[in-house]
N, C-alpha and C positions, 0 to 999 in steps of 0.2 A: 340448412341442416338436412343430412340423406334421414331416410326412413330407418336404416339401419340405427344410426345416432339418435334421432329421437327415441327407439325403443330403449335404447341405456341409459335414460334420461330418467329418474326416478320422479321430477317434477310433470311429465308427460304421463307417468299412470297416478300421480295425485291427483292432478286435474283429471283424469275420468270417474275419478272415484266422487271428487266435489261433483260431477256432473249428474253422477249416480243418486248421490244425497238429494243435490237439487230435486233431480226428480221423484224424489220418494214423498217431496215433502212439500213438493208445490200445490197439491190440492189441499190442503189443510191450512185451515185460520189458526193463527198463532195463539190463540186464547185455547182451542183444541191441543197443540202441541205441550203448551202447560200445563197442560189436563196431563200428560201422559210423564210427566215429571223431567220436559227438557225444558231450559227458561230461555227468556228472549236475549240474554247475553249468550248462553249457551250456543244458543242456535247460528245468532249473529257471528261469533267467532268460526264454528264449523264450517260457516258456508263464506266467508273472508278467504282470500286469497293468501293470506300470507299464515295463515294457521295448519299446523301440522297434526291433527289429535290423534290420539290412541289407537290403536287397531280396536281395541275393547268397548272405546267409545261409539265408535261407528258401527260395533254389533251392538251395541245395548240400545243404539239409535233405529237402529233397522226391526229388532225386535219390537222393540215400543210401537212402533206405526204397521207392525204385523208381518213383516218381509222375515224371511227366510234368510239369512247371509250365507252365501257361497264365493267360497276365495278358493281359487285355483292357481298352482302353480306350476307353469309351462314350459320344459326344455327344450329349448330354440334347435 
């Protein structure tokens, strides 16, 4: 697959965004993350490969653990 095709790939910026998640949330014990009112299914599916959640989800996720969300859109 050229570079060019992976960027039309909407599956290639889901996975940076899991990747994004992952790392927001790999310092934190899962008992802290239920503190902040996301549950261990919740979590569990967010960061599952085959799960597509909400744009809203993932700012309401980002806010909870204290991140700013910034979405940009780019014309090639």
């Amino acid at each position: 697959m050229t570079t060019n095709e992976l960027e039309k790939s909407p599956e290639y910026w889901m996975t940076g965004v899991q990747i994004d998640v992952f790392n927001m949330v790999e310092g934190y014990e899962m008992a802290e993350i239920e503190n902040l009112g996301i549950s261990k299914k919740e979590m569990r599916k967010i960061l599952s490969d085959n799960y597509n959640p909400k744009l809203l989800e993932l700012i309401t996720l980002a806010c909870n653990l204290g991140y700013i969300p910034e979405i940009k859109f780019i014309k090639k």
